[in-house]
N, C-alpha and C positions, 0 to 999 in steps of 0.2 A: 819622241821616245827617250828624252833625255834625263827627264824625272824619274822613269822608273829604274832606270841604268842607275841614278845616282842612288835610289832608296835603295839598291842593291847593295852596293857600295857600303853606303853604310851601313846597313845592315853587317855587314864582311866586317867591317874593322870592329864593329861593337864582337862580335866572335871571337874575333884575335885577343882583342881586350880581357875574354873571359879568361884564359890564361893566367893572368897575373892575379885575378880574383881582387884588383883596385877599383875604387869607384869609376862608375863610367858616366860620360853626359850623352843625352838622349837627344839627339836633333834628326829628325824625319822629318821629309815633306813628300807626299803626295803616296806613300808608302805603300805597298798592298798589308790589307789587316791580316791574312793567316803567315805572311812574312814575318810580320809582327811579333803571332801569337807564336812560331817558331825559335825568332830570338829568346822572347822571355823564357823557351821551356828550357833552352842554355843557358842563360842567365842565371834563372833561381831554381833550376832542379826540376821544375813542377812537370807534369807530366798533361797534354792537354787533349781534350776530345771538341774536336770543332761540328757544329752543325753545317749543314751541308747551305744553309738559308746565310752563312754569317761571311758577307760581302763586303769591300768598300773599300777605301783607302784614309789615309790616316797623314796629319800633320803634327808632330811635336816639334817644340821648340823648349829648350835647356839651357840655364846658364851657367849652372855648377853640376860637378859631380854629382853623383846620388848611387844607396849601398843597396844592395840585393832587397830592401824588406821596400826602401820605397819608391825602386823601381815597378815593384810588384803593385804596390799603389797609384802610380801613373798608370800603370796599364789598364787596370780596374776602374781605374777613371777615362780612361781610351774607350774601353768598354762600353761604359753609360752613355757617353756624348756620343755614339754610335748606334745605342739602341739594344746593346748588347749586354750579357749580363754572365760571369762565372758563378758557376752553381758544384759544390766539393761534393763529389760522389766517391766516398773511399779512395783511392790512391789518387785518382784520377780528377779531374777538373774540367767540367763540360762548360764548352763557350755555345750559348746560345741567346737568341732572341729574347730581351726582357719581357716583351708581353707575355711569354709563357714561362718564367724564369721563379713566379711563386707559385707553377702547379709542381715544378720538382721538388727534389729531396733538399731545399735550402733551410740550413740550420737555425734552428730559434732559441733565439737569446735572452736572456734577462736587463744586460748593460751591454754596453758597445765596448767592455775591457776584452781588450785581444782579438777585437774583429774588427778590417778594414772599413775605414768610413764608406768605401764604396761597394764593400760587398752586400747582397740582398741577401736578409735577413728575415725573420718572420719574431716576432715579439706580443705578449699579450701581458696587456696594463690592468691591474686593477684599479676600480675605481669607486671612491671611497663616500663621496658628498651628493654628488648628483646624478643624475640619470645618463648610461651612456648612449642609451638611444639618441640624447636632449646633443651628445657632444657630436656624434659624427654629422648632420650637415655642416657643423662650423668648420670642423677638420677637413672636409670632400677637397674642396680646392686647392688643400695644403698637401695631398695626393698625387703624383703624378695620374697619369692615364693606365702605366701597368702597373701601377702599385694596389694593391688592396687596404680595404678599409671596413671594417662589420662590427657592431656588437652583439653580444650574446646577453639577451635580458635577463635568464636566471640567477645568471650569477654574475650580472653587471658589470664585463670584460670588454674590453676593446684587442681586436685582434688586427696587427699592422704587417703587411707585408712590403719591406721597399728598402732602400737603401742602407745600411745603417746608421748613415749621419742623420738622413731625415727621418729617422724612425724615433733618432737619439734629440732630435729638436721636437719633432710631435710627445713625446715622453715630456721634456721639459714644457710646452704650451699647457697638456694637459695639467702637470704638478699645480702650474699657478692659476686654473679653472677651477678643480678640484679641491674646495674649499668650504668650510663647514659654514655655515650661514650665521652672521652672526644676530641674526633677527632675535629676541625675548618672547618669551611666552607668558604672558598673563592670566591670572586667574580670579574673576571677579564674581563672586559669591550675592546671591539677588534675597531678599528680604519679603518683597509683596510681591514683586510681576514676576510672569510667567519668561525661564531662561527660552522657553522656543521663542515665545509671540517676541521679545523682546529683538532677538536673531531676525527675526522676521521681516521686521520694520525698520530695520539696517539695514540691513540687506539691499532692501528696495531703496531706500536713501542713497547708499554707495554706488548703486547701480546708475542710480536718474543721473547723480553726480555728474559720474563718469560720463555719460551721452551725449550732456549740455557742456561741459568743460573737460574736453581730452586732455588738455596740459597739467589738470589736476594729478589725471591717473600716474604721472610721469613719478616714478621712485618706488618702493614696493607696496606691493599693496596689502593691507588690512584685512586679516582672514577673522572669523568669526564663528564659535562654532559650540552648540546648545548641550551643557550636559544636563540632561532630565534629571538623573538620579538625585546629582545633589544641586539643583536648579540654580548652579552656575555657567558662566559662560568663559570660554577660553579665548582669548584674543594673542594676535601675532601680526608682526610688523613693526613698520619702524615705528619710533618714541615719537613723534608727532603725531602718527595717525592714532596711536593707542591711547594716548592723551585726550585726542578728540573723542573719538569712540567712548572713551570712560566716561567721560565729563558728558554724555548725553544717556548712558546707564545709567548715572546717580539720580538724574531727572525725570528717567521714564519709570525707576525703581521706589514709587512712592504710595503709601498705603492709599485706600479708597477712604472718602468721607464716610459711607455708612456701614452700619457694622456686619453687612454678608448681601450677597447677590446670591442669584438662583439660575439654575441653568437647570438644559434638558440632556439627558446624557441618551441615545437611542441606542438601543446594543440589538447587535445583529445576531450571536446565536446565543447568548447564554439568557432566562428568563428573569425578569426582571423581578418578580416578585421573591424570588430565591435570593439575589442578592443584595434583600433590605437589610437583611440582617446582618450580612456579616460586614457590609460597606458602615453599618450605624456601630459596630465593636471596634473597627476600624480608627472610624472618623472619632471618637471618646478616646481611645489611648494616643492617637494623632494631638489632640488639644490640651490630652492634660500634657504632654510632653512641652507643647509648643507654650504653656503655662507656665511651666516650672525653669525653663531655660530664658524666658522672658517674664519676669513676673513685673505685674503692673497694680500698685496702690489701689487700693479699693476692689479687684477684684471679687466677683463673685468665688465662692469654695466648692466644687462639686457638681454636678448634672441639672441645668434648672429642670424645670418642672416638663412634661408632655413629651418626654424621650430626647430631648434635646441634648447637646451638651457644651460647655464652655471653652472658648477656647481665646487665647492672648491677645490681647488689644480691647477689653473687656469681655461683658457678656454676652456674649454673640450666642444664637441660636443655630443647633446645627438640624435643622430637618429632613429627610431622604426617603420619599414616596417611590411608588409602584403604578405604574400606570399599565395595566394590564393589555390594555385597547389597543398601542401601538408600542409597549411592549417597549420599555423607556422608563429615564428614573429621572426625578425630580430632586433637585438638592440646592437646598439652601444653607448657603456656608460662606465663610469669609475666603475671600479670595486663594489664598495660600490653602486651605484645607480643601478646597475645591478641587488646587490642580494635582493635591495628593490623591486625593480617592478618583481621578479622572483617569492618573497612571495605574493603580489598581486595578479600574474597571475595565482598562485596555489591557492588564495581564490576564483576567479573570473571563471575557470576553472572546472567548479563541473557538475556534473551530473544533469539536472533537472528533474525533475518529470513530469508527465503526467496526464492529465486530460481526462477522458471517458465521453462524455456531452451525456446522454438518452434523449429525449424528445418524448415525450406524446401524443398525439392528439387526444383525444376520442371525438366524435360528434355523437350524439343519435336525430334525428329529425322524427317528425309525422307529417302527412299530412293527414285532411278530406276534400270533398268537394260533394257537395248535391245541385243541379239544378231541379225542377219542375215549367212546365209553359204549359198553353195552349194557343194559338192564332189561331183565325180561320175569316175567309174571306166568304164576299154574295157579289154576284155581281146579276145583274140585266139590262132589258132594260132601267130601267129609275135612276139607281140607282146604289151605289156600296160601300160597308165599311167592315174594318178589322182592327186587331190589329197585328200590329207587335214592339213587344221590342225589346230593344240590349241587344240582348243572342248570339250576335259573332254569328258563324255558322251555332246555331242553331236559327238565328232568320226566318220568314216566306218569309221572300223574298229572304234570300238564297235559304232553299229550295225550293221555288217556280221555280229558276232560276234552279237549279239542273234539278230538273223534267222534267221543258223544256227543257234539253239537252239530257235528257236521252229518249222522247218522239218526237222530232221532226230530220226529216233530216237522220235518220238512215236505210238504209234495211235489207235486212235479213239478221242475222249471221253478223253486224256489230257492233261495240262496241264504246260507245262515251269516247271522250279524256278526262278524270278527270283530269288528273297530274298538272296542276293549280289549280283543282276548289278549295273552301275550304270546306271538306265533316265537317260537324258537327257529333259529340262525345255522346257517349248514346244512349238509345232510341228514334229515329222519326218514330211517329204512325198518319197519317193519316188518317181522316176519311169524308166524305162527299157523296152529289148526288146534282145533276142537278147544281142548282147553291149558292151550302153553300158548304165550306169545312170546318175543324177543324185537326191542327195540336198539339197533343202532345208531349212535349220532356221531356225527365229524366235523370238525371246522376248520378252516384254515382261512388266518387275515394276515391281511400286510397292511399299513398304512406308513406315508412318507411323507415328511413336512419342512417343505423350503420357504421360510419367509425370510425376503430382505426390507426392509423398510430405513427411508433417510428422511426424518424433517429434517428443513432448513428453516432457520430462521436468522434475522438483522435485526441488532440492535444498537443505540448506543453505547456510549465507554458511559461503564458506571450505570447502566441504564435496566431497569430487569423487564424481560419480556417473558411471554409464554407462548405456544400455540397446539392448539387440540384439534385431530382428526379423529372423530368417530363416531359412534350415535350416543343416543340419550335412552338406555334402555329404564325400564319400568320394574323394579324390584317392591314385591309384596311385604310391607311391615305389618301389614295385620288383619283380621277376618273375626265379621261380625254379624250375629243372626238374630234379628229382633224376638220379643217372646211371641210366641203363639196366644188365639188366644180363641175362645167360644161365641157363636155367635146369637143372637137370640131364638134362633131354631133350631137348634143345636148342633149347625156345622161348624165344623173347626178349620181358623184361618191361620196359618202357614205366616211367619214372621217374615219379614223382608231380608237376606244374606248380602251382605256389600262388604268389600275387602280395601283396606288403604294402599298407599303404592307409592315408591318414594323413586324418584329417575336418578340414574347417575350416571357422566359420560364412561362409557369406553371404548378404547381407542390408543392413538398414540397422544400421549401428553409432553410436551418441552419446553421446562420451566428453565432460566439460562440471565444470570446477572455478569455481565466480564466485568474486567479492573484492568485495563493493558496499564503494565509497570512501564518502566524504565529500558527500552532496547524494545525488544519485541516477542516479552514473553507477555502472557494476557493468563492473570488469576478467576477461574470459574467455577461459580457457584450453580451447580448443575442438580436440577431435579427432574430423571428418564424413569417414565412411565409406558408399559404396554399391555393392554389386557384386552383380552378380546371373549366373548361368551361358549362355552363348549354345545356344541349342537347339541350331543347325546345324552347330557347332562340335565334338561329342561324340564324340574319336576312338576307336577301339574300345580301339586298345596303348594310349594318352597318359591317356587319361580326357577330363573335361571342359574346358574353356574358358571363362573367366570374365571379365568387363569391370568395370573397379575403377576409382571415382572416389573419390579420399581428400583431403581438406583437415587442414592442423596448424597453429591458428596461435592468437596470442593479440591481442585486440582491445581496446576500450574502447568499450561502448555505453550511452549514458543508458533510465536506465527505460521503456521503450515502443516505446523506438526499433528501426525496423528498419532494416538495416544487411547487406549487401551481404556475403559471405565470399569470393567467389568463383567462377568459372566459366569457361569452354569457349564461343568461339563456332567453328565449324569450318565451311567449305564445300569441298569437295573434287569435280573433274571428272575423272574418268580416262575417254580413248579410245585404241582399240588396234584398230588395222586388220590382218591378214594378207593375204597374196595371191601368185600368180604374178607374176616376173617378167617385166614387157614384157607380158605377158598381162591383167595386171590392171590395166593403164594404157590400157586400149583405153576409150575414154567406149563408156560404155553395155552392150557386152560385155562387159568388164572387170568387171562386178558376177560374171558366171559363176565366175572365179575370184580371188573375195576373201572375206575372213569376218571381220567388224567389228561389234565389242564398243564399247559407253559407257553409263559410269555416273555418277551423281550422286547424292551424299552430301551433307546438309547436319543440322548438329547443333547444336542452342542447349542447354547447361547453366549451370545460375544456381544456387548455393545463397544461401539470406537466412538471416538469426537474427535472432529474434522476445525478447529476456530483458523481464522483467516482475518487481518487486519486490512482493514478498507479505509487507510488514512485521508483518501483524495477522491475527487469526483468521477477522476480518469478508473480508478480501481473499480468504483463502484460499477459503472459501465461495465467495466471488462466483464467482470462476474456474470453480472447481470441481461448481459445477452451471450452468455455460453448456453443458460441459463434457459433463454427465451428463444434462441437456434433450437435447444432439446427438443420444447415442449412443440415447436412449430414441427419440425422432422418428422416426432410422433404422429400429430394432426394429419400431414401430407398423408403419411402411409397410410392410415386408417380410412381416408379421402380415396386412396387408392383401391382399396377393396369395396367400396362402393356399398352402398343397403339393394339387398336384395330384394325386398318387397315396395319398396320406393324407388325404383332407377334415378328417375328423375330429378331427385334431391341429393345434394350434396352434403356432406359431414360439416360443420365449422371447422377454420383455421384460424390461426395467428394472424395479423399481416406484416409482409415484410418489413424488415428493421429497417431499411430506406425509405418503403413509404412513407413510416412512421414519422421519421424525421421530414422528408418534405411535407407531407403534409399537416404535420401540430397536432396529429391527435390518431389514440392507438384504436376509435372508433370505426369503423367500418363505413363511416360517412362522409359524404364531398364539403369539403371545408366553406364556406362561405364565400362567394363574390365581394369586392371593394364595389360597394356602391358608389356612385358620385355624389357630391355633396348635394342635399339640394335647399329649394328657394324659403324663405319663410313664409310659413302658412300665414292665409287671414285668418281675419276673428270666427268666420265662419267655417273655412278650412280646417281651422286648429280643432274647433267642435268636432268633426268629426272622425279628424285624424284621432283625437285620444279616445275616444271608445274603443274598447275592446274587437275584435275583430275574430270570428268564429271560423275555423279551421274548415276547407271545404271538401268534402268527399271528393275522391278520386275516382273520374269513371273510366282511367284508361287500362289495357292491360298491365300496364308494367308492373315489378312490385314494387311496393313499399320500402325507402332504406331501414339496411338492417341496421338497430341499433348494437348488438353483438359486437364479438369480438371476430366473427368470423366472415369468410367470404362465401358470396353466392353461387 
């Protein structure tokens, strides 16, 4: 018990001491730490909050004086060598456990000016040369165990949490890491070879290098790297390796002995016969450039002969075919024009996009019409008057002429031949005796017409498509009746009558060219057509009658957008009274003789376009089995309702979009077995294996696979 009695002790005199406010020397052995942290709050004023975890006892040893600021710094330094760490919270100064000492409030600094070497700090370095991810495992061990250490890759920071001296020593390691490279950049510009292939074959040299002799790789190494544009190459590293590297470009960079090679160039979407032409415009302004910036003695002047054309290092022939068959181009050119129009034909070669044109067709029309009229007829010995209007069929002398057919000439259980006459529409009520009759007529229509209609079609960018839904009807352009003529007994023969007939579709027509610009607006050249034949219209001599709605026009719609073409709003009222004069102005009487027609027309047509950009294979899908769910749901339901006079047979369907895909095919058939391989036939075997082999009748019940799209 004599150690702590003495740490008491002095602890006590250093108290006394505060009095005089003279330097004090600091000698503890075996001391309790909140003793400690009690003196110092006499000492320098400070005010302190101790963790309840902060235990231990404490040795200093002093051999001089020391004033209130770097007392404060021994203790801070007591602190660390304890595990301990002060953390300044406003007035106050919490002593706690360093391992949790950089989740509190400790202040972050720029420099270590005016903050204790051993206070815990938080500091964040920028870092200017190299990557701070590359610095922190070098830094890890230069960390204690509670200190932190991270960087932040956006913005290339290193965030240090720990003492401030070694915050203020890791600041300085990094200054002398953080250092610009001082590696050269080279730029060697290539004449005949190609800047990739030449990358290429370095590449592979540097590498084998390296494998077979690791003591080589020792110092920086040799980067290399192909610029196509201007068929230079970039090199980097030290002055030895660039040296080397050069000095084997000069050697690899030498013309060919003959004057053009010929390659096959295969392009995967764009058509090879389309790009003879513009690759052969191309390849002529390519040569004479490459003429006039190199001119060579004796050159030939201009395009020789057979579409060829000249290009430096003499007359070289540039030739550039079409190979339709596998869809590939042929060119014969000197080396350097080659790997121009090569970079061309890989810009020109691209995949393009697709365009989904919707269109719209919604037509809403209403139809009224309302006909009342009387006319009636006196006849007489001496006398006779009636009123007949044109009400068409239903006017009085029709059917007067009716009745006579249906009253005269007939016997019993016979029926007179209408199929000419023209029966008038509505009510006809007559009424009469001896000699007055009085015919009434009425009519009352409605008619309502809801058409929606949407072609879809796919096309290419730049590409014009069409598609027609409807029939091929047969319009009459002319009629023709041979002469008659006598025969040698004097009957007369009847000329042969035949009429010409020209078909034209109608239907829905959608003619649709897109241009998708620049973002994702798509320019279209739209030609919407819809026309369909009027039933009631169909004259016997004329033919049919047809009602034709056409749009031509070109728009500009962004991807998704729907967009208006066009349309028809129509209301039309037409009323037509007839009547006796002075007779039919009588109120009330005056209906006797009048005959008054009105109608009402009204007709909404709206066309929309619906375009959609199908840049990728994913899009296209997507569409395309929204698409292909519809038409299957449809299928199902109609499957559901079943045929009534066939139970037994089902409707076609779609088949599922998973089949589809397991199976390789949207046929309605069992995909084929993997046969095993088998043995080679003999000379005899083979005879008969290659003959033909005739398909054998099926005598079981099952059926037959459907080739359809549907299931059974």
């Amino acid at each position: 018990m004599r150690r702590p009695i003495l740490g008491v002790l002095l602890l006590g005199s250093l108290l006394a001491l505060t009095a005089t406010a003279a330097p004090v020397t600091l000698n503890l052995k075996d001391a309790d730490i909140n003793a400690l942290v009690e003196s110092m709050s006499v000492l320098t004023g400070k005010n302190f909050i101790v963790d309840p975890r902060v235990k231990g006892r404490v040795t200093i040893v002093s051999s001089k004086p020391m004033d209130e600021k770097e007392l404060y710094e021994v203790f801070l330094a007591v602190l660390g060598v304890h595990g301990f760490a002060a953390v300044p919270s406003g007035n106050v100064i919490k002593i706690v456990p360093a391992a949790g000492a950089k989740q509190e409030s400790i202040p972050t600094v720029d420099r270590q000016r005016g903050v204790e070497p051993d206070q815990i700090v938080t500091r964040i370095i920028q870092v200017q040369n190299v990557s701070a991810a590359q610095i922190v495992p070098i830094l890890r061990p230069l960390i204690p165990p509670q200190g932190h250490l991270a960087a932040y890759t956006p913005t290339n920071v290193l965030i240090i949490s720990d003492s401030a001296a070694n915050v203020e020593r890791i600041a300085s390691i990094i200054g002398r890491v953080d250092l610009a490279s001082n590696e050269e950049v080279e730029i060697v510009p290539l004449r005949h070879a190609s800047a990739t292939e030449i990358v290429r074959v370095l590449t592979a040299l540097e590498q084998g290098k390296a494998r077979n002799d690791p003591a080589a790789a020792v110092g920086t190494p040799a980067r290399m790297v192909a610029d196509e544009r201007t068929n230079s190459i970039l090199l980097s590293g030290d002055k030895a390796s660039r040296l080397r590297l050069r000095t084997l470009i000069s050697h690899l960079d030498t013309p060919v002995d003959s004057g053009g090679n010929t390659q096959v160039v295969y392009l995967r979407y764009a058509k090879a016969k389309d790009l003879v032409t513009v690759l052969q415009g191309v390849s002529k302004n390519l040569s004479n450039e490459a003429a006039r910036n190199a001119p060579i003695p004796g050159q030939a002047q201009g395009a020789p002969p057979g579409g060829g054309v000249s290009s430096g290092g003499g007359a070289s022939l540039v030739d550039i075919q079409a190979d339709e068959a596998t869809n590939s181009l042929v060119i014969t050119a000197p080396p350097e024009l080659i790997r121009s129009l090569r970079a061309v034909i890989a810009q020109l070669d691209v995949r393009r996009a697709q365009v989904l044109v919707e269109a719209v067709i919604a037509e809403i029309s209403a139809e009224k019409t309302a006909e009342l009229g009387v006319q009636w007829g006196v006849g007489g010995n001496n006398a006779i008057g009636f009123t007949n209007f044109d009400a068409g069929a239903s006017s009085l002398s029709n059917v007067l002429g009716l009745a006579r057919q249906l009253d005269t000439g007939l016997s019993d259980g016979e029926f007179p031949d209408l199929s000419n006459a023209s029966i008038p529409q509505g009510l006809q009520l007559g009424v009469g005796g001896g000699d007055f009759g009085a015919l009434i007529s009425a009519l009352a229509k409605d008619a309502d017409t809801n058409v929606l209609s949407t072609p879809t079609i796919v096309t290419l960018d730049n590409e014009a498509a069409e598609i027609v839904v409807g029939q091929n009807v047969p319009f009459v352009t002319g009629s023709y009746t041979t002469s008659t003529s006598s025969g040698s007994n004097g009957d007369t023969q009847v000329g042969n009558p035949f009429q010409t007939i020209q078909r034209q579709d109608v239907g829905i027509t959608l003619k649709v060219k897109p241009q998708i610009n620049e973002g994702n607006a798509v320019k279209l050249e739209i030609a919407q057509e819809v026309s369909n034949v009027v039933a009631s219209a169909n004259a016997a001599t004329q033919g049919p009658t047809t009602n034709k709605r056409a749009i031509k026009t070109n728009v500009l719609v962004e991807d998704g957008q729907i967009l208006v073409l066009g349309g028809l709003m129509d209301d039309q009222l037409n009323e037509s009274a007839q009547k006796v004069p002075l007779l039919g102005d009588v109120p009330l009487l005056g209906n006797l003789f009048r005959y008054r027609n009105t109608s009402k027309t009204k007709r909404n047509l709206m066309v929309f376009l619906h375009p959609i950009i199908l840049r990728d294979p994913a899009q296209g899908t997507l569409y395309t089995s929204s698409k292909y769910s519809y038409i299957r749901e449809q299928q199902l339901a109609a499957r559901e309702k079943g045929i009534s006079l066939l139970p037994d047979v089902q409707s076609p369907t779609l088949k599922p979009e998973e089949d589809v895909k397991r199976q390789g095919t949207i046929l309605n058939i069992t995909p084929p077995a993997q046969s095993p391989p088998q043995q080679p036939a003999t000379k005899s075997e083979g005879a008969a294996a290659s003959a033909p082999v005739a398909p054998s009748r099926s005598t079981s019940a099952e059926p037959a696979a459907d080739f359809g799209f549907g299931d059974r």
